[in-house]
C-alpha positions in Angstrom: 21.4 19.1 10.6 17.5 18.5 10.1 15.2 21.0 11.8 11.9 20.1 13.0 10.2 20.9 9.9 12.6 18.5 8.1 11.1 16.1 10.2 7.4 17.3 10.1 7.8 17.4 6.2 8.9 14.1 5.5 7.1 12.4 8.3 3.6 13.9 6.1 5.6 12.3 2.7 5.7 9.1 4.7 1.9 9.1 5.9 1.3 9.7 2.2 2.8 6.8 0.7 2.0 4.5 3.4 -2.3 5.7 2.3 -1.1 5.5 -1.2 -0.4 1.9 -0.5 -3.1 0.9 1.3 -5.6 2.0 -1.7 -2.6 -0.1 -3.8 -3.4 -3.1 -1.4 -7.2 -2.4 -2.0 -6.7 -2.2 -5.8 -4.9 -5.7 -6.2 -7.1 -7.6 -3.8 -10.3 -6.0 -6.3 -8.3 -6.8 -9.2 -7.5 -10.6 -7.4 -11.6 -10.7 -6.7 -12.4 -9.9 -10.4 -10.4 -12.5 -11.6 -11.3 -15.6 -9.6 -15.3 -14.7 -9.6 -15.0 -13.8 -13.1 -16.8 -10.6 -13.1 -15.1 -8.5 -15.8 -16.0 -5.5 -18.1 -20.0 -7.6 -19.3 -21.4 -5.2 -16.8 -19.2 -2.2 -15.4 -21.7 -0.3 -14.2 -22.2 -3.1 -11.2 -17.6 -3.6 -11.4 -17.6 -0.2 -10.7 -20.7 -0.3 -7.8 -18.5 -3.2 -6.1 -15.6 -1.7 -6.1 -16.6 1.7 -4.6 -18.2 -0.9 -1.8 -14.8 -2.3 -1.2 -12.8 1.2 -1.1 -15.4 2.9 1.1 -15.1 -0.5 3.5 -11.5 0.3 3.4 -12.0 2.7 5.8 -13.3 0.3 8.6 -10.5 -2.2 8.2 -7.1 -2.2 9.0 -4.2 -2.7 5.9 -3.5 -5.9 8.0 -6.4 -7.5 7.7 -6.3 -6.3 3.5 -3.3 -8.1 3.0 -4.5 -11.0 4.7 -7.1 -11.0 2.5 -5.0 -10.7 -0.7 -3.1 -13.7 0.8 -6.0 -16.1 0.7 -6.7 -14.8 -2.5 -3.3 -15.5 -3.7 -2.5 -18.6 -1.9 1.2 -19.5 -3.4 2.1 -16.0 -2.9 5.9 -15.5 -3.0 7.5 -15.6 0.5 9.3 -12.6 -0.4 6.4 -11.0 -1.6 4.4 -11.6 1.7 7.7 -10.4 3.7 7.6 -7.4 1.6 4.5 -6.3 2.7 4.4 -7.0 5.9 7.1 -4.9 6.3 5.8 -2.2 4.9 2.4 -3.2 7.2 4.7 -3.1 10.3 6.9 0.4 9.0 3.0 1.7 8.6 2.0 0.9 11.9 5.0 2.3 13.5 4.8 5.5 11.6 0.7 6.1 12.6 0.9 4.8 15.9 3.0 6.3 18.3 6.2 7.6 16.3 6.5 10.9 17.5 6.3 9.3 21.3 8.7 6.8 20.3 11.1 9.6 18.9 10.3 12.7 21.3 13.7 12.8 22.8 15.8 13.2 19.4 13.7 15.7 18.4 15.1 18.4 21.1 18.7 17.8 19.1 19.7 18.4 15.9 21.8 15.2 15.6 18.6 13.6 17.4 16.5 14.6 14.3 19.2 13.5 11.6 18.0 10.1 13.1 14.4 10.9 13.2 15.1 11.2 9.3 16.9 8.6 9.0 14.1 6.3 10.4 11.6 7.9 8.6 13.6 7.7 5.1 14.0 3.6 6.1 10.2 3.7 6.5 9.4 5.6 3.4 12.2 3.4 1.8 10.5 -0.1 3.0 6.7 1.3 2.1 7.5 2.2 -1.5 9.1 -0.7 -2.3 5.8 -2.7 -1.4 3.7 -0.6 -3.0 5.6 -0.9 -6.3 5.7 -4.8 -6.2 2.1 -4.5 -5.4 1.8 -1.6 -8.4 3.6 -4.2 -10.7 1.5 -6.9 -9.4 -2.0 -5.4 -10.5 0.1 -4.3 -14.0 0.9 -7.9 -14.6 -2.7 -8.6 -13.9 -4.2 -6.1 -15.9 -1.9 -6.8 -18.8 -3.0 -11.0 -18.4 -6.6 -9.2 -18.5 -6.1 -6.9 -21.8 -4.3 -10.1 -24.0 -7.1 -12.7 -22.9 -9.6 -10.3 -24.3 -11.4 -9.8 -20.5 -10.0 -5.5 -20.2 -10.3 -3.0 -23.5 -6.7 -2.0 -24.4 -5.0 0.4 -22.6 -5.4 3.7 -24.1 -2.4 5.7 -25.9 
C-alpha cells in the first residue's frame, strides 16, 4: 500500500524526467538547426552563443510548441515517432497541470494511492520512452556529424 510520500516521491521523479525531456526536445531541435543551416564547429564560440539563446527561450515556450518545431524541421518524421512524443507532451501536461486535483480523492486511501502510482509509473513510463527515442535521435545525428568530418570525435 503506497503512502503519501510514495506518491509525493515519484510524482517529483516524474516532474524530473518530463524537464529532462524537454531540454532533450530542445537539444535535437538545436542539433536539427545546426544541420540544415550548416553552422557547425568553424566557429563555436557563436554555436555555443545560439544555443544558450535557444535554451534560455526555452523557458518562454511550451514543449508543444518545441516539438512542433522539431516537426517542421523534420518534415518526414516517423508517425510513430511524432505519436511518441506527443504522448509524452500530453502525460507532461497532465502531470504539471492539475494532477493532484484530478487525483485528490484516491489520495485519502491507500488502495486510492496504489492507483495514484500506478498513473504516475504509466506517465513516467510514456515520458522516458520519448526521451530516449529523442536521446537516440540526436546520437544518430551526432554520430552522421563525427563520420562526415562536421563534430571532433567523441572523446574516450
Amino acid at each position: 500500500m503506497a503512502t503519501e510520500e510514495d506518491v509525493f516521491d515519484l510524482f517529483g521523479r516524474v516532474a524530473f524526467k518530463a524537464q529532462m525531456f524537454e531540454l532533450t526536445v530542445g537539444t535535437l531541435v538545436i542539433t536539427m538547426k545546426t544541420i540544415t543551416n550548416g553552422r557547425f564547429d568553424e566557429d563555436e564560440e557563436e554555436h555555443r552563443r545560439l544555443a544558450q539563446e535557444f535554451m534560455d527561450k526555452l523557458d518562454r515556450r511550451t514543449l508543444g510548441q518545441i516539438i512542433g518545431e522539431l516537426k517542421a524541421l523534420v518534415p518526414g518524421m516517423a508517425d510513430e515517432i511524432a505519436e511518441t512524443l506527443g504522448e509524452a507532451l500530453e502525460a507532461r501536461n497532465r502531470l504539471i497541470h492539475g494532477f493532484f486535483a484530478e487525483v485528490m480523492d484516491d489520495l485519502q486511501t491507500p488502495e486510492g494511492r496504489d492507483r495514484v502510482i500506478e498513473n504516475l509509473e504509466t506517465k513516467l513510463n510514456v515520458i522516458r520512452s520519448a526521451d530516449d527515442i529523442s536521446n537516440a535521435r540526436i546520437e544518430e545525428l551526432h554520430e552522421m556529424m563525427r563520420e562526415a568530418g562536421l563534430m571532433p570525435p567523441r572523446a574516450e
